[in-house]
C-alpha positions as CSV (number, residue, x, y, z in Angstrom):
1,X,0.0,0.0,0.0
2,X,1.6,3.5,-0.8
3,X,1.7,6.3,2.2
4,X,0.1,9.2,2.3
5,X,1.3,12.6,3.3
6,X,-0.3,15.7,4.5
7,X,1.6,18.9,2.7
8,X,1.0,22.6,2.8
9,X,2.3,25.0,0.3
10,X,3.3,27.4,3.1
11,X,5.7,29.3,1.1
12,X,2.7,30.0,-2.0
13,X,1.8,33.3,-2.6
14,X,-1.7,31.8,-1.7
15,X,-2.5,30.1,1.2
16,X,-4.9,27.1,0.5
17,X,-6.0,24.3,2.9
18,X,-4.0,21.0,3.1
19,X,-3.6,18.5,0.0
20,X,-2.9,14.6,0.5
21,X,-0.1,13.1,-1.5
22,X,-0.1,9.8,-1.8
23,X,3.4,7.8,-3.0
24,X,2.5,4.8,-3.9
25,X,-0.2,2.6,-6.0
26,X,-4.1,4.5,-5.8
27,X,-5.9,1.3,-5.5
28,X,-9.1,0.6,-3.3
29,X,-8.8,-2.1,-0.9
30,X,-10.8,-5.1,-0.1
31,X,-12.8,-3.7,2.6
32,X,-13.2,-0.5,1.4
33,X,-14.7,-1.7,-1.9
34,X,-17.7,-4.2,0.3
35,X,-18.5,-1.0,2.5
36,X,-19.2,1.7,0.0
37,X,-22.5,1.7,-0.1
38,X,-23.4,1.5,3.2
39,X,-22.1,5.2,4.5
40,X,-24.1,6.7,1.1
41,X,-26.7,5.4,2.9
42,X,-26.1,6.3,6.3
43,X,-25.5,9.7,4.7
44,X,-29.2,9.9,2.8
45,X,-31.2,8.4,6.0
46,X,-29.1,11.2,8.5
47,X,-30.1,14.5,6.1
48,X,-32.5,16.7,7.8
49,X,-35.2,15.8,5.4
50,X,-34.8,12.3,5.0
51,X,-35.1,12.4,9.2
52,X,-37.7,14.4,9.1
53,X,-39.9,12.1,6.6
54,X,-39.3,9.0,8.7
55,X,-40.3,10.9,11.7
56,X,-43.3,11.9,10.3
57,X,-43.9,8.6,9.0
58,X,-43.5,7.0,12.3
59,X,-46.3,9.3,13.9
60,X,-48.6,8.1,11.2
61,X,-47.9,4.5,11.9
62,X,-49.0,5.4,15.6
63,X,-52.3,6.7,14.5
64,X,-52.9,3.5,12.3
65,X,-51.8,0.7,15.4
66,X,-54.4,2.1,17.5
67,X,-57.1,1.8,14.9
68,X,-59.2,-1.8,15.6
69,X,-60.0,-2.1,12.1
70,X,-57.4,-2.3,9.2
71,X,-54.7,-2.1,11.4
72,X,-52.6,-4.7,10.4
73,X,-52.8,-4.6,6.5
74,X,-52.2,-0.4,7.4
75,X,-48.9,-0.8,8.9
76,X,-47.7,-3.4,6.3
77,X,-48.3,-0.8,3.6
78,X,-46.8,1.8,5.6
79,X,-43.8,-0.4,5.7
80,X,-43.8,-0.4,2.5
81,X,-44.1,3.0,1.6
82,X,-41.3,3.7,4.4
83,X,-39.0,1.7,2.1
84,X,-39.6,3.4,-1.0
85,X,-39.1,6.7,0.6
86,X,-35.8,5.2,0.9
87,X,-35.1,3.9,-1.9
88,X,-36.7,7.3,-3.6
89,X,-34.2,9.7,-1.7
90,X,-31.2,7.4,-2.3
91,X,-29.2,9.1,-4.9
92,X,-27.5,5.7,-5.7
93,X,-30.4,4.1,-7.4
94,X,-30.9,4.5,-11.0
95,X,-33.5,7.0,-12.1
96,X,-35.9,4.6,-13.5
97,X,-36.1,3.0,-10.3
98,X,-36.5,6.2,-8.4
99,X,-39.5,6.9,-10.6
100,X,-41.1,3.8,-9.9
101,X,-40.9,4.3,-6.3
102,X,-42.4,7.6,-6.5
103,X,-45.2,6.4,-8.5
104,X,-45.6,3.6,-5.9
105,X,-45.7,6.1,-3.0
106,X,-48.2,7.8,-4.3
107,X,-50.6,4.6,-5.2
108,X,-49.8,3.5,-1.2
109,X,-50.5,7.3,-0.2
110,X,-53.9,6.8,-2.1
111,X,-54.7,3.1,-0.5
112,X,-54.0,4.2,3.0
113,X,-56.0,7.0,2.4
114,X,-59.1,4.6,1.8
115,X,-58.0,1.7,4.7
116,X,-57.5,5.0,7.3
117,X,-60.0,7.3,5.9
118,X,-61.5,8.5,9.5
119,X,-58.1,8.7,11.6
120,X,-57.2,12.1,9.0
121,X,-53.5,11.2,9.8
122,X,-52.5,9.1,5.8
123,X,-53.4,12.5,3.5
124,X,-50.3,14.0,5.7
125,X,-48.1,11.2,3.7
126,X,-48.5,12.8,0.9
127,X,-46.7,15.8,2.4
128,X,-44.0,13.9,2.6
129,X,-44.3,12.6,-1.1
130,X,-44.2,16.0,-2.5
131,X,-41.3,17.7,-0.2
132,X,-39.2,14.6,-1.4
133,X,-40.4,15.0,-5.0
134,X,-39.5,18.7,-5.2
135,X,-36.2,17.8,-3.6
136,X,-34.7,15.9,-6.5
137,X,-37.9,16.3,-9.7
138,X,-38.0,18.7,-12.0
139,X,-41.6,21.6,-10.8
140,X,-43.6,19.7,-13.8
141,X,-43.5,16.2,-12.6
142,X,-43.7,17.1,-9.2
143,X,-47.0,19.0,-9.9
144,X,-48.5,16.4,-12.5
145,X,-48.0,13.7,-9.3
146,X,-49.1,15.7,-7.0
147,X,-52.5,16.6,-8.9
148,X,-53.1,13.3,-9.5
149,X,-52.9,11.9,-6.5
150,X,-54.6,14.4,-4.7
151,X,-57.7,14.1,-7.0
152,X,-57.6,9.9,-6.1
153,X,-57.9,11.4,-2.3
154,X,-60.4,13.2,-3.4
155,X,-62.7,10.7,-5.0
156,X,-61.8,8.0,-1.9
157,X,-62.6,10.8,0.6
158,X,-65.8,11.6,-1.7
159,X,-66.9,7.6,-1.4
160,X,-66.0,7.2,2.5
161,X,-68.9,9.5,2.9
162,X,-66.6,13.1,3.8
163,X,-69.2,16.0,4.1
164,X,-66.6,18.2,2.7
165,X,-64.1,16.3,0.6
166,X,-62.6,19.3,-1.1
167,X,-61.8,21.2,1.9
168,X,-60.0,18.2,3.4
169,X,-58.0,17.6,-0.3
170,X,-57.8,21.9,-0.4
171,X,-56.1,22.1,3.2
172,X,-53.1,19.3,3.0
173,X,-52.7,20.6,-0.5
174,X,-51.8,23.8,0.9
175,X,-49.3,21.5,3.6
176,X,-48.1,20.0,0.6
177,X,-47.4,23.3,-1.7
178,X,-45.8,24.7,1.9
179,X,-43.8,21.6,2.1
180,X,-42.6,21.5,-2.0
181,X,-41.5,25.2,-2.0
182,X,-39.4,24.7,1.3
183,X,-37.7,22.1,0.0
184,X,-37.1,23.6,-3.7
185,X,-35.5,26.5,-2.5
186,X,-33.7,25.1,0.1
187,X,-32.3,22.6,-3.1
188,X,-31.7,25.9,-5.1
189,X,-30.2,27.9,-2.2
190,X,-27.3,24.5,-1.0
191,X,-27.1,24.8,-5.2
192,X,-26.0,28.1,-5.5
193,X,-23.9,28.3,-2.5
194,X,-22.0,25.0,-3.8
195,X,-21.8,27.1,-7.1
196,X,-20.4,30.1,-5.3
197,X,-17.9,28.1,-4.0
198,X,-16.8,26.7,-6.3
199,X,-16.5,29.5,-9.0
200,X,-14.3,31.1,-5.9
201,X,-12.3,27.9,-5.7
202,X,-11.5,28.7,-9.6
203,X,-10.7,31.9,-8.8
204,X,-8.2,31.3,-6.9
205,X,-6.7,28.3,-8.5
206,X,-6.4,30.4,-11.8
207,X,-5.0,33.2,-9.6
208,X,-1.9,30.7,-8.6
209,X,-1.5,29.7,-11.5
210,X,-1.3,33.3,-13.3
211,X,0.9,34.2,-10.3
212,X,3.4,31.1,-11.3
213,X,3.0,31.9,-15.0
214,X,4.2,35.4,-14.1
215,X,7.0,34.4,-11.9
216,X,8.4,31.7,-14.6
217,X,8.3,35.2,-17.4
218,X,10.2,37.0,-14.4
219,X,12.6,34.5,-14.2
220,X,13.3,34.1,-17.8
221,X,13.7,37.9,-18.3
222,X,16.0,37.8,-15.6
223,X,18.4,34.8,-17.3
224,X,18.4,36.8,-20.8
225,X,19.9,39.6,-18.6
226,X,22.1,37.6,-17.3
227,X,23.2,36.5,-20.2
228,X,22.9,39.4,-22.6
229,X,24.7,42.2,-20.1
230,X,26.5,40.6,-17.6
231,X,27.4,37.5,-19.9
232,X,28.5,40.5,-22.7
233,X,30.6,42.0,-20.6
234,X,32.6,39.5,-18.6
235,X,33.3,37.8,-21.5
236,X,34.7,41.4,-23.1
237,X,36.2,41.5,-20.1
238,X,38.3,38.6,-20.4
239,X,39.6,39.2,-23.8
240,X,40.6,42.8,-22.7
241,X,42.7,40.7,-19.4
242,X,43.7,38.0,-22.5
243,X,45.1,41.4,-24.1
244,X,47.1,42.4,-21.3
245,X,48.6,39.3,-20.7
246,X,49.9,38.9,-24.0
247,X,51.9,42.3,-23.0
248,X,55.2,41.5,-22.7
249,X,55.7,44.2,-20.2
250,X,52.5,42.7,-18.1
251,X,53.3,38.8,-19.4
252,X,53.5,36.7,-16.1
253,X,52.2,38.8,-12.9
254,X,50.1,37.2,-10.7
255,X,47.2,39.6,-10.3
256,X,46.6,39.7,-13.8
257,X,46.8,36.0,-14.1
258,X,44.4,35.5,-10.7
259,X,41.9,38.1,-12.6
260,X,41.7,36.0,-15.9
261,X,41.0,33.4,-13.7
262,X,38.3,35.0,-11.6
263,X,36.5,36.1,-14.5
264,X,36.6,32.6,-16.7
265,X,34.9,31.2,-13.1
266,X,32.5,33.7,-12.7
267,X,31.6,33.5,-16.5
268,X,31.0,29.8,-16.3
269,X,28.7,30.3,-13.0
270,X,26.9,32.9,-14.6
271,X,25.8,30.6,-17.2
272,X,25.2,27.8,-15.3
273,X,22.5,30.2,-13.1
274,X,21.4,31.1,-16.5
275,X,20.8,27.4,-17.5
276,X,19.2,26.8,-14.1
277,X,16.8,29.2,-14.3
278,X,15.7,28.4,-17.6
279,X,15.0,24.7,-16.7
280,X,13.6,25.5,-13.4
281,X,10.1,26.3,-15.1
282,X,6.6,24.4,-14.4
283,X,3.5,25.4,-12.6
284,X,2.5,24.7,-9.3
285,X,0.0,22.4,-10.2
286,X,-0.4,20.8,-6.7
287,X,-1.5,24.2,-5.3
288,X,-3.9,25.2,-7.8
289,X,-5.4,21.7,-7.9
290,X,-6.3,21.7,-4.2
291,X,-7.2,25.2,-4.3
292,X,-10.0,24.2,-7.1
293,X,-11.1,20.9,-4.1
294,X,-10.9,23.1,-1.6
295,X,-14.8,23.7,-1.5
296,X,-15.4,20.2,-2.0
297,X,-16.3,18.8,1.4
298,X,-16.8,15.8,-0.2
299,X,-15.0,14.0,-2.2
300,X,-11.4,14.1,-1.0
301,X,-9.2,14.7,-3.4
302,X,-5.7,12.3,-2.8
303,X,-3.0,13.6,-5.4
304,X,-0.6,12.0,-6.4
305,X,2.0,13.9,-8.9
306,X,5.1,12.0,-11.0
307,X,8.6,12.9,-10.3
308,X,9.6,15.3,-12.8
309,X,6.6,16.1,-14.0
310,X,6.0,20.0,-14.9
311,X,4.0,21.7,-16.7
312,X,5.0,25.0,-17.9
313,X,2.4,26.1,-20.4
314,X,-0.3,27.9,-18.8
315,X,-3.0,27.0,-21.4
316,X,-2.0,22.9,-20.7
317,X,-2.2,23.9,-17.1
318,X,-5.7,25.6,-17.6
319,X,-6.8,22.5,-19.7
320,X,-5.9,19.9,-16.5
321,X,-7.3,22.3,-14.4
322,X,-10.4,22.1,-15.6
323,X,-10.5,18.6,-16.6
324,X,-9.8,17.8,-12.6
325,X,-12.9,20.8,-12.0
326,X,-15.6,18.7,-14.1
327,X,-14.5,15.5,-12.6
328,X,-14.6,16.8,-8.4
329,X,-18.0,17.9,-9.7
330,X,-19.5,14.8,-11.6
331,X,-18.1,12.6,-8.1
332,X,-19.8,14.8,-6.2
333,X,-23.2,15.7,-7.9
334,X,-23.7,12.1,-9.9
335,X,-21.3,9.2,-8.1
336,X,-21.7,10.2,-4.4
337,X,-18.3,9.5,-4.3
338,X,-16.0,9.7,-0.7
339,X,-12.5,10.3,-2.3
340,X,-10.8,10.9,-6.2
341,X,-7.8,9.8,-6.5
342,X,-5.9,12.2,-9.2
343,X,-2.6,10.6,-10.6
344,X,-0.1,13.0,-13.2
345,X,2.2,11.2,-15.4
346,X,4.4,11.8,-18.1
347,X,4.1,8.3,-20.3
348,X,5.5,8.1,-24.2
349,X,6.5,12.2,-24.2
350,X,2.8,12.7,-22.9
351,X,1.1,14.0,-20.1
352,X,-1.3,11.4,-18.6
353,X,-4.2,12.3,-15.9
354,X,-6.0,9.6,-14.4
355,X,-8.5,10.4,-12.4
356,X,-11.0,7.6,-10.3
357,X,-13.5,7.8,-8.0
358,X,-15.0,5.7,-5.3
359,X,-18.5,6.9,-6.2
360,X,-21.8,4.5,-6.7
361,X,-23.0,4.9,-10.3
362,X,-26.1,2.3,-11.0
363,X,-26.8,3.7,-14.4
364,X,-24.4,3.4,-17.7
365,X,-22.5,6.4,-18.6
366,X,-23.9,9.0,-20.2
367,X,-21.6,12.2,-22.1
368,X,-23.5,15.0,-21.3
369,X,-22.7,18.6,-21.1
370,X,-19.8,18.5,-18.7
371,X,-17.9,15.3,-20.6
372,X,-18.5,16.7,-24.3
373,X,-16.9,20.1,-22.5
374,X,-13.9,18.1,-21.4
375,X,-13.4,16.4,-24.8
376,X,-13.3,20.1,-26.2
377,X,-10.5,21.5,-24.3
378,X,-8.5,18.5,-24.5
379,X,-9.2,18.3,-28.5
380,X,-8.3,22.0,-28.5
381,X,-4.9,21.4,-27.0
382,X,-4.3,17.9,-29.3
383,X,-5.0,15.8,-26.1
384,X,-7.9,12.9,-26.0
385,X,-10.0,11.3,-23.5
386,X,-11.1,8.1,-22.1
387,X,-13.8,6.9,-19.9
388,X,-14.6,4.0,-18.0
389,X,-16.4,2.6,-15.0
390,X,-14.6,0.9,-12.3
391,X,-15.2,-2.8,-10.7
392,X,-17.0,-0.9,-8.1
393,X,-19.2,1.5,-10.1
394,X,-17.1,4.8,-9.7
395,X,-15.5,6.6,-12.7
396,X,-12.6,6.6,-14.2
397,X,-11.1,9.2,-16.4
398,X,-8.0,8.8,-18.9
399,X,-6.6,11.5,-20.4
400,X,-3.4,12.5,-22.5
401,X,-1.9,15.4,-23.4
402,X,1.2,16.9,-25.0
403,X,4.0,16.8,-22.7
């Protein structure tokens, strides 16, 4: 198993938080792999939402087991309908299947309704329905279920012999419009804010990077000085002492000899700072990259960077940047990933970025917007990428650039 270290890049222009680098093989292990799914879940059932539903749920199941008539067949449907709420929350379960349970928890919402007519405690379940539904459905399918099932209460509360059906269906669809538009907003307002962060997290990620682009031009303007003045005039220097020493009158004394010699050594290091800054180029790519995970406060990003590797072209440095930007976003948003692992390379004179997550993808993937964006940059800068899906269901990018 490879080690990894905390590091902090205390002597940056920018101070960012702390970035993992790991030295050895990225690889999941045994155990990690069988216990994925279980903290996604833990995570769903513990949001305030998810605890509120099953509280609420709860309550009605109380109202039911005192009933004497229906009980029984109630509380197994409540069961039921507890599981799909579940199931329908769980952002690990492929869409189709999160539909269905929707569907089904209205149907169940509508039976109960008809078993528990008189206790007035089963129209509150479709409360819950709706709050979940605007939490993750788009306003139209939330409002087509929602009408729907509320005119199914209507017609059972109609036949159990209601006096005023409609008022009964009017009032909890107020509760229910109360509960959707909490829960909308609160989805748009976490949305924005994760937005927000991370467009700030860009910021400042393209801010290191402009700073290092701008200290590698300093750098070289200071080695063509170098080179073009001071180089120019030690070495006219030393053919003026080469002069003198060709002086018979001068031929042979040691100060003029020693100054020759100063001047050929300071020449030669003079150069050789020359050479060194000129080589010492590359972007601080580690910096920038945890900058840009910084927001993230989930996954964590582990990096792990090649000896040797630089990257001293600020448009090949955008281009990974961003690349690494889509992917911390797709394992957050779609996989409900724990950790990417992020792995630089230089392999056949090219730059190779692998990036994997541990994230829980039921569903095939699909190149939407954010991929066909990645393929664009990378095709814009003659590199290519690759996808895949690991053993586990988590992602895996590939992608190659121009060293």
């Amino acid at each position: 198993m490879g080690r990894c270290t905390g590091f902090r890049a205390s002597g940056h222009r920018f101070d960012v938080p702390e970035v993992t680098f790991c030295a050895g093989p990225i690889a999941a292990g045994v155990r990690g792999r069988q216990h994925l799914a279980m903290p996604s879940l833990f995570r769903h059932l513990l949001r305030p939402l998810s605890l509120a539903g099953l509280v609420t749920v709860l309550v009605v199941g109380l109202s039911f087991a005192v009933q004497r008539s229906g009980a029984g067949l109630s509380l197994l449907l409540l069961a039921v309908f507890l599981l799909l709420f579940v199931v329908h929350g769980w952002a690990s379960m492929p869409s189709r299947v999160r539909v269905a349970a929707a569907v089904l928890q209205a149907l169940l919402a509508v039976v109960l309704v008809a078993l528990q007519p008189r206790t007035g405690t089963a129209p509150v379940l479709l409360v819950v329905l709706v709050a979940q539904l605007a939490e993750h459905w788009p306003p139209r399918f939330v409002l087509g279920v929602a009408l729907l099932a509320n005119l199914a209460v209507y017609a059972v509360l109609r036949h159990s012999g209601f006096s005023q059906p409609l008022l009964v269906v009017l009032l909890y669809g107020g509760f229910q419009a109360f509960a959707a538009l909490t829960a909308h907003y609160a989805r748009s307002t976490a949305l924005a804010r994760d937005d927000l962060a991370r467009v700030n997290a860009d910021l400042l990620a393209t801010r290191a990077l402009l700073a290092d682009s701008a200290r590698d031009a300093e750098r070289l303007r200071l080695a063509r000085e170098l080179h073009d003045v001071a180089g120019h005039k030690l070495t006219a220097m030393r053919l003026n002492l080469r002069a003198l020493a060709a002086d018979p009158a001068l031929a042979g004394r040691e100060g003029l000899v020693l100054a020759e010699q100063l001047s050929g050594e300071l020449l030669a290091d003079i150069r050789q700072v020359v050479q060194s800054m000129r080589d010492d180029r590359g972007l601080d790519l580690a910096t920038a990259l945890h900058a840009l995970a910084a927001p993230f406060p989930r996954p964590k990003l582990q990096l792990q960077i090649g000896d040797g590797v630089r990257v001293a072209d600020p448009l090949m440095a955008e281009t990974v940047l961003r690349l690494v930007q889509e992917a911390l976003t797709n394992a957050a948003r779609h996989g409900n990933a724990d950790t990417v692992w992020l792995t630089i390379s230089e392999e056949d004179s090219q730059l190779r970025i692998d990036i994997r997550d541990d994230g829980q993808r039921a569903e095939r993937i699909r190149e939407g917007n954010g991929i066909a964006g990645m393929r664009e940059r990378l095709a814009a800068v003659q590199g290519r990428l690759e996808l895949a899906r690991t053993a586990q269901g988590g992602m895996h990018l590939t992608a190659r650039l121009p060293a």
